[in-house]
Rosetta silent file (secondary structure, phi, psi, omega in degrees, C-alpha in Angstrom):
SEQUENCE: XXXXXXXXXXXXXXXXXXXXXXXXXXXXXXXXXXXXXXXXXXXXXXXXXXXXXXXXXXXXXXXXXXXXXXXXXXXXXXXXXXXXXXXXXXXXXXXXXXXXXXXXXXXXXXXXXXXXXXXXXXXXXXXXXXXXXXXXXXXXXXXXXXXXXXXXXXXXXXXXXXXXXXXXXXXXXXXXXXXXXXXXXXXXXXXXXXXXXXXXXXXXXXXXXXXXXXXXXXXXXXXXXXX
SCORE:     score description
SCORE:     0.000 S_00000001
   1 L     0.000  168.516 -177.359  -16.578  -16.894  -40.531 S_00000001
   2 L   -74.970  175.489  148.432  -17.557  -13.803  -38.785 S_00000001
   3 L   -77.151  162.695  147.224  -19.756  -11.061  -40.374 S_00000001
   4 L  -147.016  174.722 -145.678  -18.643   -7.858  -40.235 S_00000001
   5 L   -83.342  110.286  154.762  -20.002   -4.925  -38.425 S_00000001
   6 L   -43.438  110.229 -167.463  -20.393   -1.982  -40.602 S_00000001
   7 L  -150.506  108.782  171.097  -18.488    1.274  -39.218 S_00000001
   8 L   -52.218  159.593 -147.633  -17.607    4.088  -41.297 S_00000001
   9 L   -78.105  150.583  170.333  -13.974    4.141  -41.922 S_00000001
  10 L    86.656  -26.739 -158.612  -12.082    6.004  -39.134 S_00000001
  11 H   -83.541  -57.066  177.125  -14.928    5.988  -36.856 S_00000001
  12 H   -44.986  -56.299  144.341  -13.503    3.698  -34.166 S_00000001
  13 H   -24.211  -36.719 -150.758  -10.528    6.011  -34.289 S_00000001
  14 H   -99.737  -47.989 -176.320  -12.435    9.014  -33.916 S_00000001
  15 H   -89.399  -20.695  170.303  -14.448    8.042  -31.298 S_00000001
  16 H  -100.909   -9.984  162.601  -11.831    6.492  -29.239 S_00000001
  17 H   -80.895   -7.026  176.584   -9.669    9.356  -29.172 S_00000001
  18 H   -78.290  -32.145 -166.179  -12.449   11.571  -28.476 S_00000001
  19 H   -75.691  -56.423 -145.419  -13.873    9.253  -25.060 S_00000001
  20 H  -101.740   17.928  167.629  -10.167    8.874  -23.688 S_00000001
  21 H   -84.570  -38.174  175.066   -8.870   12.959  -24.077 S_00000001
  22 H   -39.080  -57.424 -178.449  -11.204   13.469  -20.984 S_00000001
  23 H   -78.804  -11.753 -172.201   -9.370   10.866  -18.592 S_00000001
  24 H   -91.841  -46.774 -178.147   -6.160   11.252  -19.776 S_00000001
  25 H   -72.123  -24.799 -171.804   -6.094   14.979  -19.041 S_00000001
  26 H   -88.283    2.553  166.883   -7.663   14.530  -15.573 S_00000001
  27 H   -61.272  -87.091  177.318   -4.824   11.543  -15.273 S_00000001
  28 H   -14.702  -78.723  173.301   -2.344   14.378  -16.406 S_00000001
  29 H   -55.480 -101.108  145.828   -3.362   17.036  -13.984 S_00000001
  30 H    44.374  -86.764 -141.786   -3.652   14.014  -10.868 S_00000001
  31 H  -101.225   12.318  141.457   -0.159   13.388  -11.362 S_00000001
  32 L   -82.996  -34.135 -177.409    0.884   17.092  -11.793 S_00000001
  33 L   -57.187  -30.650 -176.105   -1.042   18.080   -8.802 S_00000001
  34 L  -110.246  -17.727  161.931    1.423   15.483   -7.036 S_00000001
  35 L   -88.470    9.615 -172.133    4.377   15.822   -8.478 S_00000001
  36 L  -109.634   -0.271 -149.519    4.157   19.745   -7.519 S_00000001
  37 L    26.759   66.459 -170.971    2.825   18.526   -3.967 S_00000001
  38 L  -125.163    9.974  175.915   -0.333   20.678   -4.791 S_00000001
  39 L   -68.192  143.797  150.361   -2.481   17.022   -3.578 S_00000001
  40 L  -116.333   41.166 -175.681   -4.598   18.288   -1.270 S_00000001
  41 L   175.553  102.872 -174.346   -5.610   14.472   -0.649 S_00000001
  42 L  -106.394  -94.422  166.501   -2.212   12.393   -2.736 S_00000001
  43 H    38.724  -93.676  170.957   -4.060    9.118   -1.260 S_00000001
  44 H   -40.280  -47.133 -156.303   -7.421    9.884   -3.452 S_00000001
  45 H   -62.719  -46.344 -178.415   -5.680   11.142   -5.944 S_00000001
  46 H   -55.179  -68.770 -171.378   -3.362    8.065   -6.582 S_00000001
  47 H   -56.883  -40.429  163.570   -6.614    5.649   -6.271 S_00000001
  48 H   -70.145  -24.422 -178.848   -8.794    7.713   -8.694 S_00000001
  49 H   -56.762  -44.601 -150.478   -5.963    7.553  -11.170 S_00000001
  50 H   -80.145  -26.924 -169.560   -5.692    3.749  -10.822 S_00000001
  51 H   -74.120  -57.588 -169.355   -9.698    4.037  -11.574 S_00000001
  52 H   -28.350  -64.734 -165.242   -9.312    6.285  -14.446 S_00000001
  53 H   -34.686  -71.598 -162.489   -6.342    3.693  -15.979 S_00000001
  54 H   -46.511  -14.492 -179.855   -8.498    0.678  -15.336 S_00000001
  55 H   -92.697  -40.943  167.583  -11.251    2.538  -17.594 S_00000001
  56 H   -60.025  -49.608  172.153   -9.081    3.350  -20.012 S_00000001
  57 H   -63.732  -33.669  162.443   -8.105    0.081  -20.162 S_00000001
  58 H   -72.656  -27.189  174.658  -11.367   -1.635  -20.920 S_00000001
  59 H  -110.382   19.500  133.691  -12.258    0.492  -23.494 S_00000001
  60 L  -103.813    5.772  168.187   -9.416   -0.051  -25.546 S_00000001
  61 H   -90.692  -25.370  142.871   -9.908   -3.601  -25.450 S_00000001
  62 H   -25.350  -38.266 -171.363  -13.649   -2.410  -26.520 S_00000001
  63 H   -80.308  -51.826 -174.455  -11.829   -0.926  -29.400 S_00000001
  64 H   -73.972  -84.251 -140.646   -9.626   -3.732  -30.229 S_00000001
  65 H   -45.593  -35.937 -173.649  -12.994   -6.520  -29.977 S_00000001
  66 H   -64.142  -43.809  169.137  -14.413   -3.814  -32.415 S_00000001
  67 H   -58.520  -30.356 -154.164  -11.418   -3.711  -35.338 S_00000001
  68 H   -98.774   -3.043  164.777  -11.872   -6.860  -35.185 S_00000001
  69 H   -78.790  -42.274  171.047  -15.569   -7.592  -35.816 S_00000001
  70 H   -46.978   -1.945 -175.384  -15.460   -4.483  -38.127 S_00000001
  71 L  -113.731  -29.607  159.830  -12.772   -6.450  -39.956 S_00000001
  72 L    76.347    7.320  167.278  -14.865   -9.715  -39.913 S_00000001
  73 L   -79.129   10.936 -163.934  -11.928  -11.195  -38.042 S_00000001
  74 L   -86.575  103.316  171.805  -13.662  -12.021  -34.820 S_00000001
  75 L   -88.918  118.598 -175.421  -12.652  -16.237  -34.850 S_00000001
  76 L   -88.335  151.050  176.904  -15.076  -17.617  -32.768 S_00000001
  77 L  -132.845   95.421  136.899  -14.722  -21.428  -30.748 S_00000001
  78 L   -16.403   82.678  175.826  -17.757  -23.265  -31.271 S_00000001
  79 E  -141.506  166.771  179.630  -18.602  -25.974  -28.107 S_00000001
  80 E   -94.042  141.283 -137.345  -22.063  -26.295  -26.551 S_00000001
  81 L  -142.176  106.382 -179.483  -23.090  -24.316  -23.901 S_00000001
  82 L   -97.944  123.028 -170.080  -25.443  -24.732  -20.926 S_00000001
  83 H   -81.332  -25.771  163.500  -26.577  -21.175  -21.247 S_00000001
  84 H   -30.744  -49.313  145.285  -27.724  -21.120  -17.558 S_00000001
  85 H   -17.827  -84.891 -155.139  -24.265  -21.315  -16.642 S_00000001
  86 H   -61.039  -39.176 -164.854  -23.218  -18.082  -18.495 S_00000001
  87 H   -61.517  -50.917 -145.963  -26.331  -15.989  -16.998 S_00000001
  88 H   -68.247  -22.367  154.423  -25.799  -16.832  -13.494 S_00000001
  89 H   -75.329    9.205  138.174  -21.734  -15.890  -13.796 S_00000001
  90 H  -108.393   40.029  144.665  -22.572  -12.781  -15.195 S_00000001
  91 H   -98.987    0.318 -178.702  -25.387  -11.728  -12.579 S_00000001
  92 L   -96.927  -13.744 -144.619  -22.702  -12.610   -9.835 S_00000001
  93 L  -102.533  -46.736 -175.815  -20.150  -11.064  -11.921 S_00000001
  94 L   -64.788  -38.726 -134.366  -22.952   -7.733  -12.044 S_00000001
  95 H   -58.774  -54.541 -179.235  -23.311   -8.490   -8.062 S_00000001
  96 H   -61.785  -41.104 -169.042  -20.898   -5.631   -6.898 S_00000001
  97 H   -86.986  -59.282  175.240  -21.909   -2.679   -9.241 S_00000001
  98 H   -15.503  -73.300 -171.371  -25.625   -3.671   -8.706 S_00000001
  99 H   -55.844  -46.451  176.254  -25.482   -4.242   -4.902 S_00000001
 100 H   -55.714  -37.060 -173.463  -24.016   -0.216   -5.069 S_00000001
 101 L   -98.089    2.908 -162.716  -26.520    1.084   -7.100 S_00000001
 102 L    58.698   43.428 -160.766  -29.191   -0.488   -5.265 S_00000001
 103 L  -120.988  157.564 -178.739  -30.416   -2.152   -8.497 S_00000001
 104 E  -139.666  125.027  156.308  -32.019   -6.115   -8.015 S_00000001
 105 E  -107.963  111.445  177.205  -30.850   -8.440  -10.665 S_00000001
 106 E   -89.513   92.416 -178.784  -33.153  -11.545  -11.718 S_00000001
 107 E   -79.171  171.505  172.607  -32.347  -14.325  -13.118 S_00000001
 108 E  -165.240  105.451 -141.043  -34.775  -17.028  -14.939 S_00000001
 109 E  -125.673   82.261  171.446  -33.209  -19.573  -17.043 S_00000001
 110 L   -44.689  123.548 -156.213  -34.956  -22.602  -18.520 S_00000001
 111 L   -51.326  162.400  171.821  -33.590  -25.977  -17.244 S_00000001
 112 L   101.749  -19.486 -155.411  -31.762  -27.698  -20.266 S_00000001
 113 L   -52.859  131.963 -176.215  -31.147  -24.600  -22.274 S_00000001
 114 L  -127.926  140.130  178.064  -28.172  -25.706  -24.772 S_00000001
 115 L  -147.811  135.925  179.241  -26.202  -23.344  -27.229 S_00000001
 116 E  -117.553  104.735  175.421  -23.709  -23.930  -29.693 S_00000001
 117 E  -145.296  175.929  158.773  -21.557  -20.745  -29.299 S_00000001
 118 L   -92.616  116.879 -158.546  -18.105  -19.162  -28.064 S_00000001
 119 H   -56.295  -49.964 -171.386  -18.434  -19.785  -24.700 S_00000001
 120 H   -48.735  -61.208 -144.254  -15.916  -16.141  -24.175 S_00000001
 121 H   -93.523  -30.060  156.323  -18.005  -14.330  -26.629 S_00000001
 122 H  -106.419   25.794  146.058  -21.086  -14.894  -25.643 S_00000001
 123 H   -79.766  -75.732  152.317  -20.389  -14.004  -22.028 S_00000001
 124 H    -0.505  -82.630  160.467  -19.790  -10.747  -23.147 S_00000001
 125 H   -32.046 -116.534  173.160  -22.875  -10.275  -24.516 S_00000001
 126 H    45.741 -108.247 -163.871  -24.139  -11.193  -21.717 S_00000001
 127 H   -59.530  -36.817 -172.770  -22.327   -9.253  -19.192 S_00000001
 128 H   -46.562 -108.144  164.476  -22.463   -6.285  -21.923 S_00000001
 129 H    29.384  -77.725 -174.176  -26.257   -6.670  -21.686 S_00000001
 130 H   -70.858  -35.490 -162.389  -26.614   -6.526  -17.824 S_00000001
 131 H   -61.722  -62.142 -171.413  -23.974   -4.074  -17.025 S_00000001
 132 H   -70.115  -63.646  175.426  -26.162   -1.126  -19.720 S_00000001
 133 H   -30.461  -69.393 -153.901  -29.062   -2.566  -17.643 S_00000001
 134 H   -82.291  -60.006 -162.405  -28.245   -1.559  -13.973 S_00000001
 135 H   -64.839  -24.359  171.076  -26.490    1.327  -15.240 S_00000001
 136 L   -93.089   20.236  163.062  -29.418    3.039  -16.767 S_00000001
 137 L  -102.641  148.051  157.789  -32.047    1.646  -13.571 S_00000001
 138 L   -74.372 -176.495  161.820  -32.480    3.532  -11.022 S_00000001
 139 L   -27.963   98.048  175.806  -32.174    3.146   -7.524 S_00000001
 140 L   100.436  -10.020 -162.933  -34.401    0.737   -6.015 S_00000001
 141 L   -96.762 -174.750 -172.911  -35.249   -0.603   -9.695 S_00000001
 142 E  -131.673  175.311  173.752  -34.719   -4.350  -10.962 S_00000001
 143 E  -141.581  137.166  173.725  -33.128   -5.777  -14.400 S_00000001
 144 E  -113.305  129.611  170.566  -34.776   -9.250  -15.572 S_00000001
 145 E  -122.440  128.687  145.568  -32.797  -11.675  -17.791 S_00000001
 146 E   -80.622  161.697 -176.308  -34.725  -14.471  -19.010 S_00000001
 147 E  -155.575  105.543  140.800  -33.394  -17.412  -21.119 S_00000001
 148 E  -102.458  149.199  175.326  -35.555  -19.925  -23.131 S_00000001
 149 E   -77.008  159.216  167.256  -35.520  -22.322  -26.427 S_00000001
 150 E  -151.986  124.850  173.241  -37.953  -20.845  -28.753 S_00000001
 151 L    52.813  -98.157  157.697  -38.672  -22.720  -31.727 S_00000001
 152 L  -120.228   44.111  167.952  -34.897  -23.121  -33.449 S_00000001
 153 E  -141.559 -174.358 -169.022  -33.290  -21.131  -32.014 S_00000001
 154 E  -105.855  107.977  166.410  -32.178  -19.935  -28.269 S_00000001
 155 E  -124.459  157.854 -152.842  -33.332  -16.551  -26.881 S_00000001
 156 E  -143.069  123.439  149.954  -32.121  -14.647  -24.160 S_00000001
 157 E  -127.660 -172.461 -142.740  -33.286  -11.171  -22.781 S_00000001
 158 E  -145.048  107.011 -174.607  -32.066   -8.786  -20.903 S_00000001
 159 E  -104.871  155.793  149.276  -35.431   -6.092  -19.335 S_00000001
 160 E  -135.059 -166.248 -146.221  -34.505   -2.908  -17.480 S_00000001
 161 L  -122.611   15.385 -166.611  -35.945   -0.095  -15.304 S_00000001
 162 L   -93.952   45.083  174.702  -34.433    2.876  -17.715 S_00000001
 163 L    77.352  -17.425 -163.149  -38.016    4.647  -18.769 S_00000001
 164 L   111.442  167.844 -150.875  -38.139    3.930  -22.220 S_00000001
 165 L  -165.213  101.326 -179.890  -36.210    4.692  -25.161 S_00000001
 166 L   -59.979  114.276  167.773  -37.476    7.462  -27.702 S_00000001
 167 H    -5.408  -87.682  171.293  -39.196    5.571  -31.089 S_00000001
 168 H   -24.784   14.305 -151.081  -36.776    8.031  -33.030 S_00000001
 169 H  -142.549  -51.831 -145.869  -33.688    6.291  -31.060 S_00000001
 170 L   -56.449  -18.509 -178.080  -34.425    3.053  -30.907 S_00000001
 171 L   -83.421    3.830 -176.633  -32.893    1.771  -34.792 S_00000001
 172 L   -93.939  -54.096 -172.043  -29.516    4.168  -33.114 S_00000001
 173 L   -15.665  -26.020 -160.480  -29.233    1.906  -30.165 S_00000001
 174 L  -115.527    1.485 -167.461  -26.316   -0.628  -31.556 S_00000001
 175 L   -95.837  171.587 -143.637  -24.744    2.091  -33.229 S_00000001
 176 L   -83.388  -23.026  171.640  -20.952    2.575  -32.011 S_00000001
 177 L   -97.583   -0.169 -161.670  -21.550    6.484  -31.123 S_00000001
 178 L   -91.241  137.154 -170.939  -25.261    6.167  -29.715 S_00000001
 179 L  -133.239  -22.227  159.639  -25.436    6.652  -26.074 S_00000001
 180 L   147.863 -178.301  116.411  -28.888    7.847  -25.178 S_00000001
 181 L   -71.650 -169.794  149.167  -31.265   10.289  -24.674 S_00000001
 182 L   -10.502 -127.143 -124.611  -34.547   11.757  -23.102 S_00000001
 183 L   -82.567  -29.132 -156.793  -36.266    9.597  -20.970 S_00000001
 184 L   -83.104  124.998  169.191  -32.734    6.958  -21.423 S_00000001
 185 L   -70.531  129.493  171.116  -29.872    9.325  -19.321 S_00000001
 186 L   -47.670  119.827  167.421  -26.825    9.705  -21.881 S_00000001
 187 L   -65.239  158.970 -168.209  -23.814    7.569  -19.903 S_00000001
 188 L  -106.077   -0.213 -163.998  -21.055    9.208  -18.252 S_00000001
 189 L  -100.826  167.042 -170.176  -18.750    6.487  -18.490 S_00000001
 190 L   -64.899  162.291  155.496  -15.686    6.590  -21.282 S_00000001
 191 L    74.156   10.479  168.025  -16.621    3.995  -23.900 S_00000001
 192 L   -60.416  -14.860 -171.461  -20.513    3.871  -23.341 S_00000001
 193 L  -105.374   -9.593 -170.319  -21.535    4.105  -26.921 S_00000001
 194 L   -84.351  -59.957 -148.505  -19.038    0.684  -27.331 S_00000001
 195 L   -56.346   -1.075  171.791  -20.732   -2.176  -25.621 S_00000001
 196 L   -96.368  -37.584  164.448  -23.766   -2.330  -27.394 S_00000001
 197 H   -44.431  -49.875 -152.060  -21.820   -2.344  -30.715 S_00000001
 198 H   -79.501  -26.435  175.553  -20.016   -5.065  -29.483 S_00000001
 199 H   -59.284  -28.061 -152.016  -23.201   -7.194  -28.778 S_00000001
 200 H   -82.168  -35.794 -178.186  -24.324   -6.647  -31.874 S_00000001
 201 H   -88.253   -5.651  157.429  -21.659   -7.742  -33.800 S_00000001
 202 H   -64.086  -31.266  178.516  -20.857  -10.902  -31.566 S_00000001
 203 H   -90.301  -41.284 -174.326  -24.183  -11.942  -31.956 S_00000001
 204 L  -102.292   48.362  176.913  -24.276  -11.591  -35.718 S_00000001
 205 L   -94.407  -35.608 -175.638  -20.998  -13.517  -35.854 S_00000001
 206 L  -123.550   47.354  145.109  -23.160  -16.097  -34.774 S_00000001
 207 L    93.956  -20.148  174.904  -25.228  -16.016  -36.842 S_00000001
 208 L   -81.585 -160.373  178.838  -28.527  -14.447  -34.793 S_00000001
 209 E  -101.873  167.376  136.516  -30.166  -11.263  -33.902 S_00000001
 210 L  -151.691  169.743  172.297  -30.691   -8.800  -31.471 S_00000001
 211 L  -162.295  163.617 -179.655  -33.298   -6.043  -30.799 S_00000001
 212 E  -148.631  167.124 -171.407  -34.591   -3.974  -28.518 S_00000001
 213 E  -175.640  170.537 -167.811  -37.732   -2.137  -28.116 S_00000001
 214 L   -76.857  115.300  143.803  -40.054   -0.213  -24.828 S_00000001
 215 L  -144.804  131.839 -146.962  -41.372   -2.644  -22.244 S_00000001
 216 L   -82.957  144.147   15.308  -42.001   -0.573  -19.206 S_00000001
 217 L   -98.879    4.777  167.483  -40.882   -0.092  -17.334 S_00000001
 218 L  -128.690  -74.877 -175.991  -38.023    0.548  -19.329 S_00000001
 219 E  -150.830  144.523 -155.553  -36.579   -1.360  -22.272 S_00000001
 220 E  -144.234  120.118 -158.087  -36.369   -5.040  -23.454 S_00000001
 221 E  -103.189  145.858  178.346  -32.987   -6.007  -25.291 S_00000001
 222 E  -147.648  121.601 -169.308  -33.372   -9.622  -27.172 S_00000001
 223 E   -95.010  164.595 -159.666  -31.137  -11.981  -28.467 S_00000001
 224 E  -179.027  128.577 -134.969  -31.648  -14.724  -30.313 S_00000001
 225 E  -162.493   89.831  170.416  -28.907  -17.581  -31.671 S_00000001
 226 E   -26.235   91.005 -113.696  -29.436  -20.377  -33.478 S_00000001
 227 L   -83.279    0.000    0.000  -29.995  -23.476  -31.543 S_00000001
C-alpha cells in the first residue's frame, strides 16, 4: 500500500484556495471587461482566460493526486519499466517550455535500466522533476537528468542551473507550501509549492527516496527506487 504524506489537516485546502483566488479574479474581471465591451483587445483576453483555466485546471488535479497520497490512497500498478523510455518522453514532453525559455535539456540514461514501478506515476515524477528544473534555469542554462542502477536499487537525477538553494531551505523543499527563496526565485506560477510534494510522496509510495542538495551550478534533486 501507499505511505502517506504527512500534511497538516486543512492544509491542502488552505493552500489551494489561497493559489487559485488570484486567477479566478483576473478570470472574473477578463470576462467583465467583455461582457461590458470595455476589451480593449477581446481576442487576448479570451486566450489568456483559456490559459488561466488550463492552470487552474492542473493544479486541482495537483490537489486531488495530493488527498490522495495524504490519505495513503494513492493505488499504484506495478509492471517493469525500461526507465529510459520514461526520461526521454518527458524531455520531449519538456521540449516546448524549454525550447521558449532557452533552457538545454540532457538526457543520459544507462542502457538496460529496469524498474518495477507505476509506469503513470513515475512519469510524473519525472516530468515534475524537469519542469521545476527549466523553470528555475535561466536563459541560456542546461538541466541534466541522469539515470543509472546503483547497487539495489535504481537512481535517477534531475541537475539544474537555479544558483543554489539556501542550507536553511533545503529540509523545506518537498514541503507542500515551500516555493523558494534567495538565490532559488520564488515561482510565479499557481500551484508551485505542489509538484515537489507530489514527487515526494509518489516516490515514497514506492517505497524509495528523494533528496536534494547544491551542485552548482544550481541544485541536484535524487531519486532512488528499489530495483
Amino acid at each position: 500500500g501507499a505511505r502517506a504524506l504527512r500534511v497538516a489537516p486543512g492544509a491542502l485546502v488552505a493552500w489551494g484556495a489561497h493559489d487559485l483566488r488570484t486567477p479566478v479574479a483576473g478570470i472574473r474581471a477578463m470576462a467583465e471587461a467583455l461582457e461590458d465591451g470595455m476589451a480593449d483587445d477581446p481576442p487576448r483576453y479570451r486566450a489568456q482566460s483559456r490559459i488561466e483555466v488550463d492552470r487552474m485546471g492542473r493544479m486541482v488535479d495537483d490537489l486531488f493526486e495530493l488527498s490522495r497520497i495524504h490519505a495513503g490512497s494513492l493505488q499504484l500498478s506495478l509492471e517493469t519499466i525500461a526507465l529510459g523510455d520514461l526520461v526521454s518522453e518527458a524531455i520531449a514532453g519538456a521540449g516546448p517550455v524549454a525550447g521558449a525559455k532557452g533552457v538545454r535539456v540532457r538526457g543520459s540514461v544507462d542502457d538496460g535500466i529496469l524498474v518495477r514501478a507505476d509506469s503513470n506515476a513515475l512519469a510524473r515524477v519525472i516530468s515534475n522533476l524537469v519542469m521545476n528544473a527549466i523553470r528555475h534555469t535561466p536563459s541560456d542554462g542546461a538541466v541534466e537528468i541522469q539515470a543509472r542502477a546503483h547497487e539495489a536499487a535504481v537512481e535517477l537525477s534531475v541537475t539544474d542551473g537555479c544558483g543554489g538553494i539556501p542550507d536553511a531551505d533545503l529540509h523545506r523543499v518537498f514541503d507542500v507550501a515551500w516555493r523558494g527563496s534567495s538565490a532559488r526565485t520564488p515561482g510565479t506560477d499557481i500551484g508551485a509549492g505542489l509538484g515537489l510534494a507530489i514527487v515526494k510522496g509518489i516516490v515514497e509510495a514506492h517505497r524509495g527516496t528523494v533528496a536534494v542538495s547544491n551542485h552548482a551550478p544550481g541544485c541536484r534533486f535524487v531519486v532512488r527506487i528499489p530495483a
